[in-house]
SEVEXPA-63568 format. One line per 5 residues: number of its first residue (from 1); for each residue x, y negated, z negated of C-alpha. Coordinates in steps of 0.02 Angstrom, whole numbers, plus 50000, padded with zeros to 5 digits. Each point is the difference from the previous one (the first is absolute). Layout:
<bazas>
NUM) X:Y:Z  ... $
</bazas>
This chain:
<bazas>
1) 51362:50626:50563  49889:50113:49921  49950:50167:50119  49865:50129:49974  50090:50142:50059 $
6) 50194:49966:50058  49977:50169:50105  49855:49949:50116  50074:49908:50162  49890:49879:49988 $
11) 50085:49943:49851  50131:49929:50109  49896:49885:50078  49930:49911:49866  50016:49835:50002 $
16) 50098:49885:49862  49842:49978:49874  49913:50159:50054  49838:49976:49911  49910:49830:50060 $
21) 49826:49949:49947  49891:49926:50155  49824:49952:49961  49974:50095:49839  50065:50152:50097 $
26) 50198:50081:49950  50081:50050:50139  50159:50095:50035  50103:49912:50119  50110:50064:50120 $
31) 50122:49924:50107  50043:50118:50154  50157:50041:50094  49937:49903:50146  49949:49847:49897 $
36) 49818:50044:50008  49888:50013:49821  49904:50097:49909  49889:49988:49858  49922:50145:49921 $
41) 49863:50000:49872  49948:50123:49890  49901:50100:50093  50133:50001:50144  50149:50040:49861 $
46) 49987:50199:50016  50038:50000:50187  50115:49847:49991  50139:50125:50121  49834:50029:50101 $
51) 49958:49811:50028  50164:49962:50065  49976:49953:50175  50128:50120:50079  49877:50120:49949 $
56) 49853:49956:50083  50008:49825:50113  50188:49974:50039  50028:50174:50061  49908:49942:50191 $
61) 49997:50170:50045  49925:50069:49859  49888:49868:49999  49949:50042:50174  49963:50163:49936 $
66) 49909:50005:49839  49890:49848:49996  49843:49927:50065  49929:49832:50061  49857:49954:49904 $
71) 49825:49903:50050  50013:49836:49940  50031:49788:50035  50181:50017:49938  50158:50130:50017 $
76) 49941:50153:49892  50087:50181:50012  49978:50159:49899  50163:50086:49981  50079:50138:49945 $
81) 50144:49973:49916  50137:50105:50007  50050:50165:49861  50115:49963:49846  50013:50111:49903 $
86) 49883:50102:50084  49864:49858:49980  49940:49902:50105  49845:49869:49988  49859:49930:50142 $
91) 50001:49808:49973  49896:49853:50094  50130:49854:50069  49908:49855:50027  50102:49822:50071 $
96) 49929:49869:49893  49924:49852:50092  50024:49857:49870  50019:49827:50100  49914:50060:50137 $
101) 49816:49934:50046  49864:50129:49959  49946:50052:50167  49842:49914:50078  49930:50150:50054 $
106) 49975:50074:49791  49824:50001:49945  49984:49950:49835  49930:49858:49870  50108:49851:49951 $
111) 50156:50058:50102  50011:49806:50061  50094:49988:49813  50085:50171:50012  50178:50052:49976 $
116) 50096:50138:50024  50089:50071:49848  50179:49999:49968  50045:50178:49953  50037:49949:49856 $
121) 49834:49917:49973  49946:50160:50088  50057:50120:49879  49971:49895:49847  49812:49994:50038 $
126) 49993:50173:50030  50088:50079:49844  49892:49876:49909  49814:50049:50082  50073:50181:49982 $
131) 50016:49970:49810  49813:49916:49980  49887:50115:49932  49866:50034:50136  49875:50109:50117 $
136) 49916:50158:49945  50161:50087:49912  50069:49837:49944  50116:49989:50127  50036:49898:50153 $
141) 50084:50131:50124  50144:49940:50137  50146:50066:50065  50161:49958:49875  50111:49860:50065 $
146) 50172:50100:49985  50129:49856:50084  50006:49838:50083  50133:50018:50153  50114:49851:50082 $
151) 50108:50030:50149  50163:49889:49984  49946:49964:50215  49968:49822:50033  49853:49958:50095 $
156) 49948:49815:50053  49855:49970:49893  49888:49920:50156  50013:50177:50094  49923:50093:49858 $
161) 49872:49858:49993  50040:49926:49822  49957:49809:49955  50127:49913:49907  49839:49913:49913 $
166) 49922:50170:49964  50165:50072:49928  50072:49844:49893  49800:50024:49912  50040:50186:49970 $
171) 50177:49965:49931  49935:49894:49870  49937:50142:49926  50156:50096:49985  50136:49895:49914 $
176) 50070:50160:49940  50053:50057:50158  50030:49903:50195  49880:50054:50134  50114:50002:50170 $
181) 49893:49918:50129  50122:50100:50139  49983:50184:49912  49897:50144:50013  49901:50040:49838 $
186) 49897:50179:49996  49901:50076:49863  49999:50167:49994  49861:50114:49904  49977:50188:49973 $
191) 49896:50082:50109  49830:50040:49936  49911:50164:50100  49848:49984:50067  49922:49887:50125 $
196) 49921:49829:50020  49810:49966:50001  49999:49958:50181  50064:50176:50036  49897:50084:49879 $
201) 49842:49903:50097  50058:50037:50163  50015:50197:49950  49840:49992:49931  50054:50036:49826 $
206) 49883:49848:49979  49875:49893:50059  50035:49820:50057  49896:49942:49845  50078:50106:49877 $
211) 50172:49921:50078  49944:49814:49958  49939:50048:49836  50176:50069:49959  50074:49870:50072 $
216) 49889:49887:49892  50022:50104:49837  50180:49980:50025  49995:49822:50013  49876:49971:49864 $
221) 50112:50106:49862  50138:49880:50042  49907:49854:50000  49942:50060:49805  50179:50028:49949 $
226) 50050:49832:50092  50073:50024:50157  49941:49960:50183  50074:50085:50176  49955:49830:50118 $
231) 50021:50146:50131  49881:50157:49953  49992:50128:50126  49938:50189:49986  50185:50041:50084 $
236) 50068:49934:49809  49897:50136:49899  50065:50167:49998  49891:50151:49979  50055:50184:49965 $
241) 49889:50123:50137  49995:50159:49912  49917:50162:50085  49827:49997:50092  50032:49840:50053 $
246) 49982:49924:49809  50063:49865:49939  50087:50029:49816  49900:49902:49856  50000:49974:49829 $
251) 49880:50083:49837  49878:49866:50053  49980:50053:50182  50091:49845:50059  50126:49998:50157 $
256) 50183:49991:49935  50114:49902:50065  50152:49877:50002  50031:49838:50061  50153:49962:50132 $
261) 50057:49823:50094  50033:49881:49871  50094:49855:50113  49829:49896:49963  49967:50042:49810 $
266) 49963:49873:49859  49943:49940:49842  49826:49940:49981  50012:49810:49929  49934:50091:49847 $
271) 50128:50139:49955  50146:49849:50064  49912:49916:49842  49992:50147:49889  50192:50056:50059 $
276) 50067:49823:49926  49927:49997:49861  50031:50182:49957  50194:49956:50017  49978:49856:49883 $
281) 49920:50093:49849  50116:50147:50018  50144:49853:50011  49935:49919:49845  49981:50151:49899 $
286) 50191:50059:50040  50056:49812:49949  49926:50029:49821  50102:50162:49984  50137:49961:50107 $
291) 50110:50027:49864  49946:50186:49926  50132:50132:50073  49995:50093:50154  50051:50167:50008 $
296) 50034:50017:50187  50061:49890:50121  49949:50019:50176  50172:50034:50127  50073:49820:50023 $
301) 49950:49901:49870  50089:50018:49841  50000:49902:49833  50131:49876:49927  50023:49895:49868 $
306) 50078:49839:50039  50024:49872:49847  49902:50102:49865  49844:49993:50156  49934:50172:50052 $
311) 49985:49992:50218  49953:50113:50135  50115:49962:50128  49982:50062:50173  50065:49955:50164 $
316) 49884:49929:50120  50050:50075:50182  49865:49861:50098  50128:49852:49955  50177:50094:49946 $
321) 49948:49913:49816  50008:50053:49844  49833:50007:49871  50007:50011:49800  49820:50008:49931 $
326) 49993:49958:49812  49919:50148:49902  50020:50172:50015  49864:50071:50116  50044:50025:50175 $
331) 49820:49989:50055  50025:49840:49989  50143:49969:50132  49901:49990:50160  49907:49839:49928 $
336) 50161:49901:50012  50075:50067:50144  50028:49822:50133  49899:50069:50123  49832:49966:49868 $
341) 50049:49823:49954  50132:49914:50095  49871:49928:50151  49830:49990:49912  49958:49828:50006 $
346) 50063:49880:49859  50001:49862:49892  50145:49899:49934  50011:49980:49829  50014:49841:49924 $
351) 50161:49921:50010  50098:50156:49990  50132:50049:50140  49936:50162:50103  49869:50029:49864 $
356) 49830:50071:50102  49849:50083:49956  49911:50136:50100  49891:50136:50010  50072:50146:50044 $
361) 49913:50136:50130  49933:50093:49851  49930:49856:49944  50113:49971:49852  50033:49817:49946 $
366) 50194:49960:49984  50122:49856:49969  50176:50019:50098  50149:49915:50000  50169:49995:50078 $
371) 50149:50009:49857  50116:49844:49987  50122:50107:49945  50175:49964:50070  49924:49774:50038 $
376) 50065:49879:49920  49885:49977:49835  50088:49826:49931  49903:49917:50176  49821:50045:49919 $
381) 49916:49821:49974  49911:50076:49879  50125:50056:49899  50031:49946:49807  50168:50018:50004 $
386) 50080:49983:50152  50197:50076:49947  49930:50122:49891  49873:50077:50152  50166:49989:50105 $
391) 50105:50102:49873  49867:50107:49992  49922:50041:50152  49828:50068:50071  49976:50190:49913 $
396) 49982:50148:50119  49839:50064:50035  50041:50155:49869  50036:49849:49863  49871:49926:50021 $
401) 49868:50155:50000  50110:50055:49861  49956:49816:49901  49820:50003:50036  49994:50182:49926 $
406) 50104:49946:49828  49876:49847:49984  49848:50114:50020  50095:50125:49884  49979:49853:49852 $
411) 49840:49959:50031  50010:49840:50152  49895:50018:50128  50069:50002:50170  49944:50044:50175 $
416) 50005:50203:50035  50182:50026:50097  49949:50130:50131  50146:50050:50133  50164:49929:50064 $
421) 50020:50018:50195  50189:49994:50094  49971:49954:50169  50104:50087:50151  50173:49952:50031 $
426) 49989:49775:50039  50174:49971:50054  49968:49802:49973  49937:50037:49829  50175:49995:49916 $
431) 50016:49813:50076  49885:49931:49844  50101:50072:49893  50111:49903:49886  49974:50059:49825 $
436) 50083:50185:50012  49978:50017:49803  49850:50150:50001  50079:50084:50151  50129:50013:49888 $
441) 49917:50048:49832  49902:50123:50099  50115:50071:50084  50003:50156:49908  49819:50016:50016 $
446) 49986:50127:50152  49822:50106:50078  49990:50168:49986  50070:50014:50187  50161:49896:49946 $
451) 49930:49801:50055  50020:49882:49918  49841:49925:49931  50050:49822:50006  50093:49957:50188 $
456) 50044:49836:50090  49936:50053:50166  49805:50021:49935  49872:49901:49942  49937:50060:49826 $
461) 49805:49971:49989  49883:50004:49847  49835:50059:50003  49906:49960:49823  49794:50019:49974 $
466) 49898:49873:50020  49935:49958:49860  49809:50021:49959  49988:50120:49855  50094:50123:49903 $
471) 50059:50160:50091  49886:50084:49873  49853:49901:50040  50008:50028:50148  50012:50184:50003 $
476) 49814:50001:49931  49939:49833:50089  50041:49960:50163  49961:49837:50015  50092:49827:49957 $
481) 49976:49972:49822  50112:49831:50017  50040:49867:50119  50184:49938:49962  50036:49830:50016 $
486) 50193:49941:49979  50019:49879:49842  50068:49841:50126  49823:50040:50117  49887:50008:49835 $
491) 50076:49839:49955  49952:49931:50170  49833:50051:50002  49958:49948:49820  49995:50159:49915 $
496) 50137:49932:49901  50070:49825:49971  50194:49954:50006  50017:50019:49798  49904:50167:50006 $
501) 50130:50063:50162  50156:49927:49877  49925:50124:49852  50002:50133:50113  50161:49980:50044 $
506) 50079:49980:49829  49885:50154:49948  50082:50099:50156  50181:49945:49956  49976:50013:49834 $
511) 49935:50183:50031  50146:50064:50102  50118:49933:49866  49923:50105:49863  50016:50149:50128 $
516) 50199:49936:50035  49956:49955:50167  50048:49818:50086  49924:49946:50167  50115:49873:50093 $
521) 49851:49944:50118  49835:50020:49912  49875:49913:50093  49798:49988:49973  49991:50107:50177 $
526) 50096:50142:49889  49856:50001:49875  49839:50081:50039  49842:49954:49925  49802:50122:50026 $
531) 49853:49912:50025  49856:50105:49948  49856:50015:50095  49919:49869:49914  50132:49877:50056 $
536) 50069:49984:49847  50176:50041:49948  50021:50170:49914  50105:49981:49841  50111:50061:49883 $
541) 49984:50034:49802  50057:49819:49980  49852:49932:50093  50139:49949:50117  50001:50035:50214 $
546) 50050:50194:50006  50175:49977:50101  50077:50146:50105  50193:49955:50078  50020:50045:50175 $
551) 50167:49951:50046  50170:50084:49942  50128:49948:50118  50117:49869:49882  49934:50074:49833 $
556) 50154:50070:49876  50023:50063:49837  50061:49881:49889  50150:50089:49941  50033:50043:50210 $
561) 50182:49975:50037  49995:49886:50177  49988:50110:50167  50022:49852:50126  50146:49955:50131 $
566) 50173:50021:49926 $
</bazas>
């Protein structure tokens, strides 16, 4: 466990992966003394002692003492907390309301479609609308979201008025962490001075036009930067009174202020667009570089090389799995985490076992696939030679990344290998096993954190690109430059007839010999073909059907001494 400072106390609380990634946003995470949680962001990591809820919530009596009901729909209080180290903060504690209907009495358009945020939803759309370049300054003004706060108290979820309906929609979104439908969850924010438009009107600071106007303004700079508050009220805008009952405004004579209340905040269909496709290009251009050094890794992701393969390898604290990313940039570790991928709808792939295709939630087009390693491989029906395949046995998921990169290394084109995921402990997963040869041959291959990167009790998954276009392409032109079509489909559909599919074959077998590679199982669904855009099917020097391999699993080197069952 990595700590930022082994001499704060709340060091001692952090939990077993300390940093977690929610929603785009990092988080410190920790686990408290009385099994409640706590996860700090960035702007709350200064006054992490400060946050802790002995310090301000916990502590009834000081509680009682040194905080204030606010006016609101839901449970808000400002608070002070308490001094350490002669410091103490005023912070807004607000119990989030996901699950719950929106109230009947709220005013406001389209709330017949309306949700209340997560706070992790919460906080992610604020830090992100906070980042957006916007309003007179260029800046969208709220108060900072510091720390998200869960009491380890059970409460039944139909007291606190929560729909199991509601919540299993909002958990969808969060695969990286469980929402508990019978737990507390409260955002807390820094305190921002001043007071609300409402106030400011009823002091006469301002006249009941000038507060709609701000109110509007306020909406209308969101709206530009793409974001929408289904709940606008002049109690959400916060304005600074300054002497002789001013208002505080900016060089162009404008009211300043900043935004609070966020339980209602979203993305314009628009920026939800833009977002996407954002993550895509920067995606694609880190795949065509994925292999350039990094200098710095970020704190619990580190970088291995497993087989002659350059990984980052992380753990992945959502599932208690394991992730190695091929390449060497870290920014590209969130893409693959399970949470992105592993419930997306998809498509089975031809006719091979626990092969699917999805697109992921940052709209990234993968192939996945569930190792073999550890079956029985003589039982394929597909299989060329039956006691050969049985000596042998499936590769590992390293192998057969490993293969793919040695045949792309001599110039045979294969589908992109992009990450290898270890699920969380699966007790029944060592029952498959009957082929113990790369458990054993791997044995010696251990994570930076002393696992073992091969283990009977997971399931080992692939993740490869799908294939469209180069990586390089792509970087420059986001769009699908091919359509791939297996050899055994494009013989189906007339592309090509049975003698052109046995050419291709021999070509591909003939291929992988020259490179000093033998494939036990090749099968037409193993070869890829690219129709152009024309329909046609691109080609190769040879004027013969450009071929990419996309499956390594019973591939060896010729001179490979037998790994199978003893």
């Amino acid at each position: 466990m990595e700590h930022t400072n082994d001499t704060d106390p709340a060091a001692a609380y952090f939990a077993r992966q300390p940093r977690i990634k929610i929603l785009d946003v990092e988080y410190f995470h920790l686990q408290l003394a009385d099994g409640s949680d706590l996860y700090v962001t960035e702007h709350g990591r200064p006054f992490m002692r400060q946050l802790l809820p002995e310090n301000h919530w916990s502590d009834r009596d000081w509680f009682a003492g040194h905080s204030a009901k606010l006016c609101g729909t839901g449970s808000l209080y400002r608070i002070t907390t308490k001094e350490v180290a002669g410091v103490s903060r005023d912070i807004v504690l607000k119990w989030n309301r996901m699950g719950e209907d929106i109230p009947g009495e709220t005013q406001a358009s389209g709330m017949d479609t309306a949700k209340f945020n997560s706070p992790f939803e919460e906080f992610s759309l604020v830090i992100e609308m906070r980042n957006v370049r916007g309003g007179a300054d260029g800046l969208i003004r709220t108060h900072k979201p510091l720390a998200i706060y869960v009491p380890r108290k059970y409460v039944d979820a139909e007291r606190m008025g929560r729909k199991r309906y509601i919540l299993d929609a909002v958990q969808r979104k969060h695969e990286e962490i469980t929402l508990d439908q019978n737990r507390q969850y409260a955002v807390i924010y820094e305190w921002v001075k001043g007071i609300d438009a409402a106030e400011a009107f009823g002091e006469g600071m301002i006249d009941k036009e000038e507060m709609r106007d701000l109110t509007l303004r306020s909406n209308q700079e969101m709206l530009q930067k793409g974001f929408v508050v289904r709940d606008s009220k002049p109690h959400h805008v916060i304005v600074r009174p300054k002497g002789d009952q001013e208002l505080s405004k900016d060089r162009n004579g404008e009211i300043l202020y900043a935004l609070v209340d966020f339980e209602l905040l979203e993305r314009t269909p628009e920026r939800e667009q833009s977002v996407r496709a954002s993550k895509r290009r920067a995606y694609l251009q880190q795949q065509a570089h994925r292999f350039e050094a990094v200098c710095e890794f970020p704190p619990g992701l580190t970088q291995m090389t497993i087989l002659g393969v350059d990984y980052v390898y992380g753990q992945v604290e959502s599932t208690g799995g394991r992730l190695w990313v091929v390449g060497r940039d870290p920014a590209l570790f969130e893409y693959f985490l399970p949470e992105k991928w592993r419930r997306t709808p998809r498509t089975i792939l031809s006719e091979t076992p626990d092969a699917f295709e999805t697109i992921t939630k940052d709209n990234i087009h993968l192939v996945w696939r569930i190792s073999r390693v550890g079956k029985q491989s003589g039982a394929d029906r597909h299989v060329d030679d039956c006691q050969a395949a049985l000596v042998y046995g499936y590769n590992s998921p390293f192998e057969e990344i490993a293969l793919s990169m040695e045949l792309s290394n001599r110039g045979i084109n294969t589908t992109y290998p992009r990450a290898i995921y270890m699920t969380g402990y699966k007790p029944d997963a060592a029952i498959s096993v009957v082929d113990d040869s790369r458990y054993k041959s791997h044995r010696e291959i251990e994570t930076p954190d002393g696992h073992p990167v091969l283990c009977r009790h997971h399931d080992h998954i692939l993740i490869w690109g799908y294939w469209n276009g180069s990586d390089e392409l792509l970087a420059t032109r986001d769009e699908d430059v091919f359509t791939r079509i297996d050899a055994l489909d494009a013989c189906g559909r007339g592309y090509v007839d049975q003698a052109g599919l046995g050419r291709i074959m021999r070509a591909a077998k003939l291929r992988l010999a020259e490179a000093g590679i033998e494939n036990l199982s090749l099968r037409g669904d193993h070869l890829l073909l690219s129709l152009e855009r024309s329909g046609r099917l691109a080609t190769d020097g040879q004027g013969m059907p450009a071929v990419r391999i996309c499956n390594f699993e019973l591939m060896r080197p010729l001179d490979s001494t037998p790994a199978g069952p003893d």
